[in-house]
N, C-alpha and C positions, 0 to 999 in steps of 0.2 A: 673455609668449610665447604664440604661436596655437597651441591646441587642434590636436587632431589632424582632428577634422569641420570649422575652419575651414582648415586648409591645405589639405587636400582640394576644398574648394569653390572657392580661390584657384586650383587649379590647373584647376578645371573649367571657370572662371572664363574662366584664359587660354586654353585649348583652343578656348571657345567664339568667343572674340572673332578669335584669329587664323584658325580658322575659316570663319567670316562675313568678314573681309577678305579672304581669299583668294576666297570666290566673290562678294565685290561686284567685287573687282579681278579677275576673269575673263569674266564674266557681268554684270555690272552691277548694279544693284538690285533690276530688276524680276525677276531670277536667284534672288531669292534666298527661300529656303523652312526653314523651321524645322526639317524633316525629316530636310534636306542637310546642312544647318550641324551638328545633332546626333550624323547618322552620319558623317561627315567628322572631329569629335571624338573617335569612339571612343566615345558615350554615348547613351542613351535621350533620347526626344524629351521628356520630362516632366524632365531635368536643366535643360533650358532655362530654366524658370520658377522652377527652386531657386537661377539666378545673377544671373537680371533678370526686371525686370517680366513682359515678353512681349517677342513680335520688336521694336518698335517701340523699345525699350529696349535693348535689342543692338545697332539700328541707330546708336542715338546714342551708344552705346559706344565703337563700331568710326571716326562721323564723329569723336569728339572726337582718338582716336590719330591721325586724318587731321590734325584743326588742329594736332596736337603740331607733327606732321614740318613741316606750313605753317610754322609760329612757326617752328619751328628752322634752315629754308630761308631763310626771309626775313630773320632774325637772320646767318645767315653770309652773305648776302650783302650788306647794309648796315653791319657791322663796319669799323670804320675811317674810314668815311666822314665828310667832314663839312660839305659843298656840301647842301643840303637839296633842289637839284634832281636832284643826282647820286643820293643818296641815294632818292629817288623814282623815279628811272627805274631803279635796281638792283635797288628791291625789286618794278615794276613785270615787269622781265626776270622774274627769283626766281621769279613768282608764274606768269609765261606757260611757264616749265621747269617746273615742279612741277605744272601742270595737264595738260603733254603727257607727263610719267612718270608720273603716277598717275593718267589719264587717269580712271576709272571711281572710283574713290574720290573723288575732287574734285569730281564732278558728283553723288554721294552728299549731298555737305555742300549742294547748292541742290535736289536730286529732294527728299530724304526728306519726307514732311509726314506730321503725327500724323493720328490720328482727330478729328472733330470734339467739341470741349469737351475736348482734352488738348492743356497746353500743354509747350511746351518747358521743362525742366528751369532752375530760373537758375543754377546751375555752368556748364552751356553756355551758357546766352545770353552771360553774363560772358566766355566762350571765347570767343567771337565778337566782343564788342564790344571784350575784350582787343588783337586783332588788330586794329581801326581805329587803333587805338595808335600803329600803326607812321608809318599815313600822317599823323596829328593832328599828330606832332610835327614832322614837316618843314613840312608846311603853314602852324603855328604860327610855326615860325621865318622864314621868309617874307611873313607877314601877320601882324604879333603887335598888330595891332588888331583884331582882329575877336574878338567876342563867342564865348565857349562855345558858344553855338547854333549861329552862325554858322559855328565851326570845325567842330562836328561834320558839320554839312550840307555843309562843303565836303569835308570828306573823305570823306564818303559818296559824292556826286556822283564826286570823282574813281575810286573803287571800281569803283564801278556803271558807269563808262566804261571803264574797263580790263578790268573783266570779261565786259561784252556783246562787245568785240571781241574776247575772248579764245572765248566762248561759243559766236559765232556760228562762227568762223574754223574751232575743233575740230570742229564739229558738219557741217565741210564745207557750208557754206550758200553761196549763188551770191557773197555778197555778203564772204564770208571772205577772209580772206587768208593766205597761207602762208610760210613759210621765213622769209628774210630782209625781205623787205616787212614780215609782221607786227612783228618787232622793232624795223623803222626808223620804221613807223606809230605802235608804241605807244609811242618814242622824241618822233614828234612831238607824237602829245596830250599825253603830261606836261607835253613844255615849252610848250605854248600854254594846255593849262589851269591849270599850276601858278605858273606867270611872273607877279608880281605886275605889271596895268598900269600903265603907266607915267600919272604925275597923278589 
């Protein structure tokens, strides 16, 4: 059973984090100041460092409850399925909704960078590479010759495409697109990138 100074710290814990999501998800990242985050808790600015590292450590706190609700997103909306291009372009939608409702937290998990000489935690990286998961195994199933590398790299590729035009579109760039266009766009690159060719 937790002490009575470690449930305390759990709770300060959680203060701080929802906290910090609240003003990355208002403000953004560059919003955010250890100050705010402390008096918006209800706590001195020196609690900060009694629940994590420093800011930078709170940031990756706050991104990983971000990948939770990702996984969990993209998990209900690929249930049931079992077409591996359908399953692709669900989780492809999934991922274009969950970026335009959490619009400022999701762009958290590609803004954040450490200090130079501190790396990423490997619980999170694991977080991250966890989620290539999703796309590996459709891809797998559609190409189930291609090498481990291979499969990694193509699931990447396909990512890194969905995601620039998810990127560019929210960021209102000239070259964006909106509403229904982007859904029917990102409808067609799955099916041209993931469509095993034909011979």
């Amino acid at each position: 059973m937790a002490g009575k100074r470690e449930i305390v710290r759990r709770e300060l814990t959680r203060k701080l984090l929802d906290a910090a999501e609240k003003r990355i998800s208002s403000q953004g990242l560059d919003g955010l100041r250890a100050r705010d985050v402390t008096n918006d808790a209800g706590c001195g600015l020196g609690t900060i460092y009694k629940c994590f590292t420093d800011l930078d450590d709170l940031i990756i706190h706050v991104n990983s409850a971000t990948l939770s609700r990702l996984k969990q997103a993209l998990t209900d909306a690929s249930e049931g399925l079992a077409d591996p291009i359908e399953v692709l372009k669900a989780l492809a939608f999934a991922y274009v909704e969950f970026a335009q409702s959490h619009y400022q937290l999701w762009r958290a998990l590609f803004e954040h960078r450490l200090p130079e000489g501190h790396q990423v935690p490997d619980w999170h990286q694991q977080e991250n590479t966890t989620l290539l998961g999703f796309i590996t195994e459709p891809v797998s199933a559609l190409e189930p010759d291609l090498t481990d590398q291979q499969l990694a790299s193509r699931s990447r590729t396909l990512f890194a495409a969905i995601h620039g035009v998810v990127s560019i579109s929210l960021e209102g760039r000239f070259v964006g697109l909106e509403g229904s266009v982007l859904k029917d766009e990102i409808d067609e690159l799955v099916e041209r990138m993931a469509r095993p060719r034909a011979g």
